[in-house]
C-alpha positions as CSV (number, residue, x, y, z in Angstrom):
1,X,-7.5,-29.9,57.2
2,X,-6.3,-27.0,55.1
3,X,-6.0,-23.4,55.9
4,X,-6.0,-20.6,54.1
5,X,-7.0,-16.8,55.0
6,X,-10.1,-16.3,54.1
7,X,-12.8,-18.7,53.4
8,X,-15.9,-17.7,51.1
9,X,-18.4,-19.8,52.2
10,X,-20.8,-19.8,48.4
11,X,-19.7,-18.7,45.2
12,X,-22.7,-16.2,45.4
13,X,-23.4,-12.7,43.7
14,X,-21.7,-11.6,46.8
15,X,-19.2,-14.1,47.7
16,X,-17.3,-13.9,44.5
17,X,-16.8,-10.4,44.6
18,X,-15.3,-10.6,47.8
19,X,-13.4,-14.0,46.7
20,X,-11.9,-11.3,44.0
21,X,-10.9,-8.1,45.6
22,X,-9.2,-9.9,48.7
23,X,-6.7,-12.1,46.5
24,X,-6.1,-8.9,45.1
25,X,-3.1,-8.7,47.8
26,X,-1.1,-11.8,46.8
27,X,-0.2,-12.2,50.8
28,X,-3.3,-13.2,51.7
29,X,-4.6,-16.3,50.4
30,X,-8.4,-17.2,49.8
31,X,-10.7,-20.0,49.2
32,X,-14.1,-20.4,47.7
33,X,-16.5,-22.8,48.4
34,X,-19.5,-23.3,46.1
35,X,-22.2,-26.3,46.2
36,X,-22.8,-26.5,42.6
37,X,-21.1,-26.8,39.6
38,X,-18.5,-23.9,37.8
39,X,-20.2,-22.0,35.6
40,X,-17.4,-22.1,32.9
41,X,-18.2,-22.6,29.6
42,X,-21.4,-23.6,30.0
43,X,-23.8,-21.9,27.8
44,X,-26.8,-23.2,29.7
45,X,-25.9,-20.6,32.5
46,X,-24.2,-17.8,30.3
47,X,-26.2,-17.3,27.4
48,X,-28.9,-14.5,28.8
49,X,-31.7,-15.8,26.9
50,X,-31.5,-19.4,28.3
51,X,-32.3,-18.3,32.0
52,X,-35.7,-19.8,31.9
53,X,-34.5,-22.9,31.4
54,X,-32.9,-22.8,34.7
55,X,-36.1,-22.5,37.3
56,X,-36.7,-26.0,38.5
57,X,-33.2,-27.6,36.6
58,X,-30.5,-29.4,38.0
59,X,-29.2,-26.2,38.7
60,X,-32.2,-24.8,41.0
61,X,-32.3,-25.6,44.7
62,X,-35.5,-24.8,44.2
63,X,-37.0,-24.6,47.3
64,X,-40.9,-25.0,48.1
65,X,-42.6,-22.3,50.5
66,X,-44.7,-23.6,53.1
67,X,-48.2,-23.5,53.1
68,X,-49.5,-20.0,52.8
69,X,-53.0,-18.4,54.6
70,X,-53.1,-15.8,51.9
71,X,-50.7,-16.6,49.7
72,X,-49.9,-19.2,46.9
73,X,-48.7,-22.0,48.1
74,X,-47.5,-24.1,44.7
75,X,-44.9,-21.2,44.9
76,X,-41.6,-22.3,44.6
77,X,-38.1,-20.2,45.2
78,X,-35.7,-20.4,42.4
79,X,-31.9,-20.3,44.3
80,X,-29.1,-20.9,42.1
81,X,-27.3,-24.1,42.6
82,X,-24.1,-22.8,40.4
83,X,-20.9,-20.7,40.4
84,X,-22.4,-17.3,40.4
85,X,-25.2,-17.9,42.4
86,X,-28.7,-16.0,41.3
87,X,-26.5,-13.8,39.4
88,X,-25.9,-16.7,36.8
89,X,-29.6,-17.8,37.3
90,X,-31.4,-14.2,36.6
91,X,-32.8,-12.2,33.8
92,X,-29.9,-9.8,34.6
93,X,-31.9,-6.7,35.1
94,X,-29.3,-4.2,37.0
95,X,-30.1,-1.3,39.0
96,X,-28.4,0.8,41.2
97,X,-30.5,0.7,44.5
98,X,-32.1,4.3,44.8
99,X,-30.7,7.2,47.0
100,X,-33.8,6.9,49.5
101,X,-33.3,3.4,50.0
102,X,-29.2,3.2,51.2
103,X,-30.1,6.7,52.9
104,X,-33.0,4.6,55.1
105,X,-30.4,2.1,55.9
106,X,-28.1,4.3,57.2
107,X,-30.7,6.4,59.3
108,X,-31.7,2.5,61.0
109,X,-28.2,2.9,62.4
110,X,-26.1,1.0,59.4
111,X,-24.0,3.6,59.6
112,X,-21.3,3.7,56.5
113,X,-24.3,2.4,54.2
114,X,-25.5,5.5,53.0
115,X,-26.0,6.4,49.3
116,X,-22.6,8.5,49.5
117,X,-20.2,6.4,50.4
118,X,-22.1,3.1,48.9
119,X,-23.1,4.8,45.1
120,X,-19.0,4.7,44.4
121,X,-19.2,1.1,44.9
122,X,-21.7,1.0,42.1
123,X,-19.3,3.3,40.3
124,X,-16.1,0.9,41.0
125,X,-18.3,-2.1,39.8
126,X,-19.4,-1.5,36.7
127,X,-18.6,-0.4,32.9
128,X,-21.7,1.2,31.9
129,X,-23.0,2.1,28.2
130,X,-25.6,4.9,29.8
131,X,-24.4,9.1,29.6
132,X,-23.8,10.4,33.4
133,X,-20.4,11.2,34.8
134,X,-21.7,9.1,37.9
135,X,-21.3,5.9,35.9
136,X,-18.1,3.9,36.2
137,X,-16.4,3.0,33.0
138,X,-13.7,0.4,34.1
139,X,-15.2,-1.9,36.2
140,X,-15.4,-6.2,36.1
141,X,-20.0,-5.5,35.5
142,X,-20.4,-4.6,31.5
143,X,-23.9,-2.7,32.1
144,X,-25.8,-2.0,28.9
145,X,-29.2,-0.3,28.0
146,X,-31.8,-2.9,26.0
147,X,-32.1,-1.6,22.4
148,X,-35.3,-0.5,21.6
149,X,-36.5,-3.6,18.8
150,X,-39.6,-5.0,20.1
151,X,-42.8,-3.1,19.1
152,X,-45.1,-4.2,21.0
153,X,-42.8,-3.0,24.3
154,X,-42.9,0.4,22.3
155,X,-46.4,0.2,22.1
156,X,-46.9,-0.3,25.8
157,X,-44.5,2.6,26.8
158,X,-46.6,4.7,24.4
159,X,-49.7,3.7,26.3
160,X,-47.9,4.6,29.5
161,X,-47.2,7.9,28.7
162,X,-51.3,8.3,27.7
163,X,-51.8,7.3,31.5
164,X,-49.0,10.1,32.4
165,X,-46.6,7.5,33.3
166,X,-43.3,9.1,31.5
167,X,-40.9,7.0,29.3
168,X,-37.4,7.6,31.6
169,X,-34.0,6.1,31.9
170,X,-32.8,4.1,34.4
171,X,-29.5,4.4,36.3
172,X,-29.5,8.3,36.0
173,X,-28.7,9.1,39.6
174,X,-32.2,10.2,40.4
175,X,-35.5,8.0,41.5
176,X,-38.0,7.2,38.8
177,X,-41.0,7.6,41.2
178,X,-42.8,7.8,38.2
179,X,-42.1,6.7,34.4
180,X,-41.6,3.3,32.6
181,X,-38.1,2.5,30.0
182,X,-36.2,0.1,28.8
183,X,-33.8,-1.9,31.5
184,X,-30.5,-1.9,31.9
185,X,-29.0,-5.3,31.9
186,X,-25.7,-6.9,33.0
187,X,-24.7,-9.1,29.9
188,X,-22.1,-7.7,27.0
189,X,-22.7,-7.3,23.3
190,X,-23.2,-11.0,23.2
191,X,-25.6,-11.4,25.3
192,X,-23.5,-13.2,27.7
193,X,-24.6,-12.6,31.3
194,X,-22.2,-10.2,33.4
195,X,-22.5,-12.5,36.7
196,X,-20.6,-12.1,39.8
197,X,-18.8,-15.3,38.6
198,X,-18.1,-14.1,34.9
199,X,-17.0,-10.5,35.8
200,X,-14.9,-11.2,39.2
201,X,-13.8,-14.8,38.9
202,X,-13.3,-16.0,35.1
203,X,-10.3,-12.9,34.5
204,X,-8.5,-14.6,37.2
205,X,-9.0,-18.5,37.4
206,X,-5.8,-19.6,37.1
207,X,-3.9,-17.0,37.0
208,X,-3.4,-15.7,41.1
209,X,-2.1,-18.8,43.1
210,X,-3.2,-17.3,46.3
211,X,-7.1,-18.1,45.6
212,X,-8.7,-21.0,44.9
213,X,-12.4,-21.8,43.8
214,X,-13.6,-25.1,44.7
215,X,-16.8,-26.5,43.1
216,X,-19.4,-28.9,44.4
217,X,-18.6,-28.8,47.7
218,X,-21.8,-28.7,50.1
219,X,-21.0,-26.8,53.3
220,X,-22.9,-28.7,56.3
221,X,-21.8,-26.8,59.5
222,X,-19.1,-23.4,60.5
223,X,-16.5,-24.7,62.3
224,X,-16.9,-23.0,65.8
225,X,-14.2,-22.8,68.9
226,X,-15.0,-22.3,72.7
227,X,-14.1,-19.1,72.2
228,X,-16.6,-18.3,70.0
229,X,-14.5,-18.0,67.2
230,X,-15.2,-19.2,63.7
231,X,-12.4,-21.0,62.8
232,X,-13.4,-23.0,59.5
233,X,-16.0,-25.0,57.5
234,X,-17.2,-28.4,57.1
235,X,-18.1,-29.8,54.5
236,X,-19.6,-33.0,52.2
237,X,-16.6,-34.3,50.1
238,X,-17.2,-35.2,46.8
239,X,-17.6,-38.5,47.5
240,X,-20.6,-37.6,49.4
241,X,-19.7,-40.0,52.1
242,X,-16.6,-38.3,53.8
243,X,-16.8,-35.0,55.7
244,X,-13.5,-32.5,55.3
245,X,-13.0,-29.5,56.5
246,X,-10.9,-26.3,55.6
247,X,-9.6,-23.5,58.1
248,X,-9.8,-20.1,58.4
249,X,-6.4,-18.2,60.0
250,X,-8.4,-15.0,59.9
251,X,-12.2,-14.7,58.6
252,X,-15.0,-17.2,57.4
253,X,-17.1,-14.9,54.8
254,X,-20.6,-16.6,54.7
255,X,-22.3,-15.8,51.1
256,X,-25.2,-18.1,50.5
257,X,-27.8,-16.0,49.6
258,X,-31.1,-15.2,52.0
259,X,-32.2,-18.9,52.5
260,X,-29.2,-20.6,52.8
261,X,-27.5,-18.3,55.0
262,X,-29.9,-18.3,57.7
263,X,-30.1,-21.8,57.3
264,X,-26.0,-22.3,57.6
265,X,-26.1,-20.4,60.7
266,X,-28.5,-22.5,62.3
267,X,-27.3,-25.4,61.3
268,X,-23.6,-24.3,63.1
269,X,-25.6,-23.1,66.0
270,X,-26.3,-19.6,66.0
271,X,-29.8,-18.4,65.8
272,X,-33.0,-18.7,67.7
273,X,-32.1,-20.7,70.9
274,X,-35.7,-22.3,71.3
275,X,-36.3,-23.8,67.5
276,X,-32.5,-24.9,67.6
277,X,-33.5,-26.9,70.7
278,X,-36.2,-28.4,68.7
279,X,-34.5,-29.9,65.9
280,X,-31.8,-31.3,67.6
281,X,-29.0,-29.0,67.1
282,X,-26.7,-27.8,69.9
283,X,-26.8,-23.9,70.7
284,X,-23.8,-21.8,70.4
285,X,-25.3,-18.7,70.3
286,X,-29.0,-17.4,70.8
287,X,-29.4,-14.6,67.7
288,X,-33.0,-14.5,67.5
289,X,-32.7,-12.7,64.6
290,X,-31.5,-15.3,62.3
291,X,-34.1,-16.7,59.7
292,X,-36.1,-13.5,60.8
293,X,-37.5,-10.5,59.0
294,X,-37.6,-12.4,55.8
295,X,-38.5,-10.0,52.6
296,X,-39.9,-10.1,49.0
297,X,-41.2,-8.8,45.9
298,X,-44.8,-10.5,45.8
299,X,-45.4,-10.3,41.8
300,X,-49.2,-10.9,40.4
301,X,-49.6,-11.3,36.1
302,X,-52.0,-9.7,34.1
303,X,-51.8,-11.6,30.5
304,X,-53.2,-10.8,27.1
305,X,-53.6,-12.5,23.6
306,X,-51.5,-10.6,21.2
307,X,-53.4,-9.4,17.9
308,X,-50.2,-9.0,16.2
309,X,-47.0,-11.7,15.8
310,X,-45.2,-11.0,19.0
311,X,-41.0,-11.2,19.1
312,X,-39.2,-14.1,18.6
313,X,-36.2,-13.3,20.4
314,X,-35.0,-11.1,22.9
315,X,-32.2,-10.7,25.7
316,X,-34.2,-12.1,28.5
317,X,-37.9,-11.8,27.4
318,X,-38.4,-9.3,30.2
319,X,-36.8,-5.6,29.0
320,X,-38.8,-2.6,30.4
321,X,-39.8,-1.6,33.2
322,X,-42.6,0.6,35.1
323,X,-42.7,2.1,38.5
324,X,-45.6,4.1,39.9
325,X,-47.3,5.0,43.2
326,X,-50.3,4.1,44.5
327,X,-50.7,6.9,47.2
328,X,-50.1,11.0,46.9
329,X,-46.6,11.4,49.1
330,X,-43.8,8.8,48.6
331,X,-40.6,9.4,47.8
332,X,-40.1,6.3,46.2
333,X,-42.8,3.9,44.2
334,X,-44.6,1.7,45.7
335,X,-45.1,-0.1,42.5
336,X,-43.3,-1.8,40.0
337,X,-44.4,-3.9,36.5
338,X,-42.3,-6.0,34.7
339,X,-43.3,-6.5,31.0
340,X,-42.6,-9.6,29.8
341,X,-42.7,-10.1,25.7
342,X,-43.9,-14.2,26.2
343,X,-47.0,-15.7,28.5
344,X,-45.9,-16.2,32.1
345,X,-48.5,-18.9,33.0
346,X,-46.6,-21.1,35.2
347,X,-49.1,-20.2,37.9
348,X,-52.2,-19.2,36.0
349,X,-52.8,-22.4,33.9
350,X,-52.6,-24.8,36.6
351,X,-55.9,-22.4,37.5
352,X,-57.8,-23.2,34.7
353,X,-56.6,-19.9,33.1
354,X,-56.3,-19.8,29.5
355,X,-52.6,-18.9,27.6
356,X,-51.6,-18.5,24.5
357,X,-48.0,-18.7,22.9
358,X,-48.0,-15.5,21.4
359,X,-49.1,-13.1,24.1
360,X,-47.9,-10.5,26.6
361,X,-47.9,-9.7,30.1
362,X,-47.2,-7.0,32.7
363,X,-46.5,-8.5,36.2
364,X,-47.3,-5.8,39.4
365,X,-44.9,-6.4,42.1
366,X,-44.8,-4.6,45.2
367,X,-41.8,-3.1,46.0
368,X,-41.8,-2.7,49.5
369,X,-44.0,-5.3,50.9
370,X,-44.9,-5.2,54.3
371,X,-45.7,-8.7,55.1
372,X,-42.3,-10.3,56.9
373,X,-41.6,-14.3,56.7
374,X,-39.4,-17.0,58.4
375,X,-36.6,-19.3,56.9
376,X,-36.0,-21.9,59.9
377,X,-34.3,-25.7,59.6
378,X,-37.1,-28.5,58.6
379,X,-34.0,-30.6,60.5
380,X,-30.9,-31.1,62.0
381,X,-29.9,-32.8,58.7
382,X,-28.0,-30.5,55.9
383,X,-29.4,-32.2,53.1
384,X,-33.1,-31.2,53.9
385,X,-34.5,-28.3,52.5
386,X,-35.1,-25.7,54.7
387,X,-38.4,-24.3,56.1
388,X,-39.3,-21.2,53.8
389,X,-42.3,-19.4,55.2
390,X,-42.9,-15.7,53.6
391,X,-46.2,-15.1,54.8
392,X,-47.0,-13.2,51.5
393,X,-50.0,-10.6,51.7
394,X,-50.3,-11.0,55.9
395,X,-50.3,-7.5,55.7
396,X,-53.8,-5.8,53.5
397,X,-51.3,-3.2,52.5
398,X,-49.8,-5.3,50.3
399,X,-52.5,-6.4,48.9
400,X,-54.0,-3.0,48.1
401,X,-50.9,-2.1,46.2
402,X,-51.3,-5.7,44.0
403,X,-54.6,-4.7,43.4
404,X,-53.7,-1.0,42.4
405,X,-51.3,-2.6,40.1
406,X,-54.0,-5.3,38.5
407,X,-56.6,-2.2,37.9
408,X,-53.5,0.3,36.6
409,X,-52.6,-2.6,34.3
410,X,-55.7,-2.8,32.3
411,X,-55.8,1.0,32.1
412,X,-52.9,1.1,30.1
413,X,-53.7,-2.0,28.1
414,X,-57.2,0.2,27.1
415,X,-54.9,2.8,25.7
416,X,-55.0,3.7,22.3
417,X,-51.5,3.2,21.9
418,X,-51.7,-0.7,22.9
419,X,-55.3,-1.1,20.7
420,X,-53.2,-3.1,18.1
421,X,-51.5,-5.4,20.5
422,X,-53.9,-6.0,22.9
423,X,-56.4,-8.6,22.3
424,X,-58.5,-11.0,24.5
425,X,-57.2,-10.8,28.3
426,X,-56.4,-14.6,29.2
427,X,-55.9,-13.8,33.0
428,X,-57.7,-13.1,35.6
429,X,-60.1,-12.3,32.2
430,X,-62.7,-9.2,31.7
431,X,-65.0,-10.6,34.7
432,X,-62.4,-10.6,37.7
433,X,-63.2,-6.8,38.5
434,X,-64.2,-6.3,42.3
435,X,-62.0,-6.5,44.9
436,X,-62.7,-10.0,46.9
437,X,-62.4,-11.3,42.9
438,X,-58.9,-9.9,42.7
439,X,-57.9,-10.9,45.4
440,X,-58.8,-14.8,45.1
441,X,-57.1,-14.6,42.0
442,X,-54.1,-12.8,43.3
443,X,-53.8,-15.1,46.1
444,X,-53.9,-18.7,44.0
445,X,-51.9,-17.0,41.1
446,X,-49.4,-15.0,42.5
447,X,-44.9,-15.3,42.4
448,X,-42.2,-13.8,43.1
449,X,-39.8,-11.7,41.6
450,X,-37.3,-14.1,43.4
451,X,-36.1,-11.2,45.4
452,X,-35.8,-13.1,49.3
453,X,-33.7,-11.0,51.2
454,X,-32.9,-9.4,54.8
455,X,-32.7,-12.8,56.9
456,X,-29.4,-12.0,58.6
457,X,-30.1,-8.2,58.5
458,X,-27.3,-6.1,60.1
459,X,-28.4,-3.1,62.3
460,X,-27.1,-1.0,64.8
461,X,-26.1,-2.7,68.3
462,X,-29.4,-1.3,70.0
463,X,-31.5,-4.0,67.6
464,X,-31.6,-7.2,69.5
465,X,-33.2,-8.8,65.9
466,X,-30.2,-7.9,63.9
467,X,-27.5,-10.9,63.9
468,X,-25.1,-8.4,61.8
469,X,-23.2,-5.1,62.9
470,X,-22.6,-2.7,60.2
471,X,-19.7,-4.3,59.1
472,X,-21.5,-7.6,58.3
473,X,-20.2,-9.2,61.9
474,X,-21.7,-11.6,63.1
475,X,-22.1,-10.4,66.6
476,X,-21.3,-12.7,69.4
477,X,-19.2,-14.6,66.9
478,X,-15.2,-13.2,66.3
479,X,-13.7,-13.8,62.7
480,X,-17.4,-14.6,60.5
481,X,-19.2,-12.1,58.7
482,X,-21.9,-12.5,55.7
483,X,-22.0,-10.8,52.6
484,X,-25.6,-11.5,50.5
485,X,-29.0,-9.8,50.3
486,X,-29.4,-11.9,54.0
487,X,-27.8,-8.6,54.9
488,X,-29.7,-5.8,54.1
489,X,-31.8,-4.5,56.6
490,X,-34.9,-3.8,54.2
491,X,-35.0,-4.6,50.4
492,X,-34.6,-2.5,47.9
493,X,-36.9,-0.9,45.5
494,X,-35.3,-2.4,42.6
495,X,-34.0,-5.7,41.6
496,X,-31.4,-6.3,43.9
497,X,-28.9,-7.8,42.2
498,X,-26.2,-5.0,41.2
499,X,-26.8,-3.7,44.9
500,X,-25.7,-7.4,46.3
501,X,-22.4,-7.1,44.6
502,X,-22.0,-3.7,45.6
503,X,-22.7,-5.5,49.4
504,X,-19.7,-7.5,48.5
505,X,-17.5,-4.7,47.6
506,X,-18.0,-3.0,50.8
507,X,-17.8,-6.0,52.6
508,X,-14.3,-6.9,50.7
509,X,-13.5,-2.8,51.9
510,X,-14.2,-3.7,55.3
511,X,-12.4,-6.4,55.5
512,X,-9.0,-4.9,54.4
513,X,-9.8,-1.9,56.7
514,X,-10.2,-4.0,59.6
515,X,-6.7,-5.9,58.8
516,X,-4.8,-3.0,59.0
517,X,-6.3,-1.7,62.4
């Protein structure tokens, strides 16, 4: 058994940013544990416009959801089996979380989470291209805005502004309620993605003694004293026969992302007492709240043959963005749309649905879904996937928005400015119009925006459903904390990416704090 300081359990979006900033102090020493393999020179993961090669690839978990009432159920959640986690499995589109959204975190009692003491974190993390004094300009995240060269996204933001749906800017400092623009994206010049493991790790591999980053090592259990301390992990050698383990002298930082956190937890013995019982693993702590309150971005795709030659290259196929509301009186939309410059049939033609290799699509997501899922053990084993249950569209309010989003979709595709572009629609097609027709189509056809999040959600001590404090604490359980979008308390508007190494930041912060009290 080896000991170090810290041990990063998953060389996540998070976990490597905390991985970084705590061997910044070369008296502590830190390891990182991370299932798959390093991401190091391997073009596969870094080169932006690959990332669709990496749903459903050796590098995938990919994890099957469980059969859904109202939902798809051929869905399938892409988690990133790789140093970097999603952040070296995304499209890279980076956004600072809105004001409204860390402001609603702080007022459930995550106190310190606000948008003023949390948007320097954004500040300290990134170098950004964009005009704003708010912007950081020396931090490990290059941030650039997409150049403007594919004409049939001009075209469509022209079209938006004929529905009165402003071209903005994103990353200003102030909520786009309303308007559509080109994304910001976290690769450089090259088109090399800006992941956690790029930006924080890569400077340093090598070079600080006091950290090391360990690769393909599968974590099967937290190493858990009578005390209820965490002490260390346990983990698969690479022999895949041998179990070794690695201690802890003061924290265990658990960064697996919002399936594989919960699903760690449980597997160590801390979350719901009665479905522990039932698979066989011994209870350490009851935290009900584990697995719980589990949160998306449902996505639908509206699809269209393009009249003219679409673009045969791009960053990451998927460059602007459009948020809207569907109701008089939010603060923030309710509504987002991807456009992506390529078909995205991976659930439509299984259908029956027609495609077409040069076409486009806009895909309505709902950015604050209401419908809440599970993420529980399938067994006691670590090698079985786990049970992934999101319950999509449980709630009609989620639906309606989906709907809105279909119907808005076609407005904007009748716009004179798109008349050039827009040809035959391939899915749902002309005759899907009423509402019981929409939503049969919405419910075989729809995906995700692969945005799980808020599993191990952290809240204030008067929640008896959040496992975390606000300083990602484990409650119940001294020296183990998380650090991953399992954290959040409610998802963001916005892709969540930027916001989950900001959540390792703080963490990192709170950490050191903590030390010196």
């Amino acid at each position: 058994m080896e000991e170090f300081d810290y041990v990063v359990v998953g060389g996540g979006t998070a976990g490597n940013v905390v991985a970084a900033r705590l061997s910044e102090d070369p008296g502590v020493t830190v390891c990182v544990l991370e299932a798959g393999p390093s991401d190091v020179g391997d073009d596969n993961v870094l080169r932006l416009d690959r990332w669709l090669g990496l749903l459903e690839s050796g590098y995938d978990w990919d994890y099957p959801v469980e059969p859904q009432a109202s939902g798809n159920s051929f869905m399938r959640h892409a988690r990133a089996r790789v140093l970097g986690g999603c952040s070296s499995h995304n499209s890279c589109i980076a956004f600072w979380a809105p004001r409204e959204d860390l402001d609603g975190w702080a007022a459930e009692g995550c106190t310190g989470w606000g948008a003023d003491e949390t948007y320097p974190l954004y500040q300290r993390l990134e170098t950004n291209d964009a005009p704003g004094d708010h912007h950081g300009r020396s931090g490990p995240v290059k941030l650039r805005t997409i150049e403007p060269k594919d004409p049939c996204g001009a075209a469509l933001l022209e079209a938006c502004e004929q529905q009165g749906i402003p071209t903005t800017a994103f990353n200003t400092g102030r909520t786009v309620v309303n308007g559509a623009g080109w994304f910001q994206i976290n690769s450089d010049e090259n088109n090399i993605r800006q992941s956690s493991s790029v930006a924080y790790l890569h400077p340093i591999l090598g070079k600080r003694p006091n950290l090391e980053v360990r690769t393909g090592l599968r974590a099967r259990r937290l190493l858990i004293d009578e005390e209820r301390r965490c002490t260390g992990v346990e983990y698969l050698d690479p022999d895949l026969v041998h179990t070794r383990s690695v201690r802890a002298r003061r924290e265990v930082i658990v960064s697996c992302g919002a399936i594989d956190t919960p699903k760690l937890l449980m597997l160590s013995g801390i979350g719901p007492a009665d479905h522990l019982r039932e698979v066989g693993v011994d209870v350490v702590l009851d935290a009900p709240g584990v697995g719980q309150n589990l949160q998306d971005h449902p996505e639908g795709v509206i699809m269209w043959d393009a009249k003219r030659p679409m673009v045969t290259s791009s960053n990451q196929w998927w460059e602007i963005g459009l948020f809207t509301t569907t109701r008089p009186g939010l603060d923030r939309p309710d509504l987002m749309f991807h456009y992506g410059s390529m078909p995205f049939d991976m659930n439509t033609y299984r259908r029956g649905y027609p495609t077409s290799e040069n076409a486009f699509c806009l895909t309505p997501n709902v950015t604050h879904a209401r419908s809440r899922g599970t993420v529980r053990l399938r067994t006691r084993d670590f090698r079985d996937k786990p049970r992934v249950d999101p319950r999509y569209f449980t709630d009609e309010e989620d639906m309606r928005v989906m709907t809105y989003g279909l119907r808005l979709a076609r407005q904007i595709a009748a716009r004179p400015a798109l008349a050039e572009w827009a040809g035959a629609e391939l899915a749902p097609g002309p005759d899907v119009t009423t509402d019981d027709e929409l939503r049969d189509y919405i419910v075989t056809t729809h995906n995700t925006v692969y945005h799980p999040a808020c599993t191990v959600k952290m809240g204030p001590d008067s929640d008896p459903n959040a496992p975390l404090d606000p300083r990602l604490r484990v409650r119940g359980v001294r020296g183990l904390r998380v650090a991953d979008g399992s954290a959040m308390p409610e998802l963001v508007t916005v892709n969540p990416c930027i916001t989950t190494m900001m959540i390792g930041e703080k963490c990192a912060d709170m950490i050191k704090e903590d030390a010196r009290a």
